[in-house]
N, C-alpha and C positions, 0 to 999 in steps of 0.2 A: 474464447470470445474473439474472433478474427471480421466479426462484420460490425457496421453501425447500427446495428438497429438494438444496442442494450437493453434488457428490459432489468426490471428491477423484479425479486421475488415476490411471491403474493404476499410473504408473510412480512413481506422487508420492511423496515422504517427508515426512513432517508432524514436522521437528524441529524444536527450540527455536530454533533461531537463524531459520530460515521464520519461526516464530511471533513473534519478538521484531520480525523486520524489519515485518512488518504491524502488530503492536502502534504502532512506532514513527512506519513511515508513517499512521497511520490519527490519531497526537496529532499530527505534525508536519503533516497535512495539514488541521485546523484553527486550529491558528496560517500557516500559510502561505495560508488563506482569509482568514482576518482582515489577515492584514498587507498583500494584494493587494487587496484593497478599500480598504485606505485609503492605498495609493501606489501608481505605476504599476509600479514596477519592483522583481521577484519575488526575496525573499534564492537564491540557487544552493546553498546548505548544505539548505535544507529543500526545497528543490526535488529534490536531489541524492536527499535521505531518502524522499520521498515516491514517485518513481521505482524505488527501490531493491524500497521495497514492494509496490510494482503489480507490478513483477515477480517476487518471491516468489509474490504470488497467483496469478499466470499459470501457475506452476510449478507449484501441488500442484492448482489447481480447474481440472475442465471448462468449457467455453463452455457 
């Protein structure tokens, strides 16, 4: 996804809980950048979150 014009899939549904999971991955994955730069080894709780969210995305956007 490198342009703006996102679409959403045919089959996608754009509910709050989709939305909340991105929200959440999207602040849990700049604390989980900060805290991986300054140790080696990654908390698994925002790891967990961050995942969870990537794939929400997967779910409602096109490639």
């Amino acid at each position: 996804m490198t342009d703006n014009n996102w679409k959403l899939k045919d089959s996608a549904e754009l509910t709050a809980d989709n939305v909340a999971k991105i929200a959440c991955a999207l602040k849990s994955l700049s604390a989980y950048t900060t805290l991986a730069c300054a140790e080696e080894d990654s908390p698994e709780d925002l790891e967990d979150l961050v995942k969870e969210g990537m794939d929400a995305i997967e779910k409602i956007f096109e490639d």
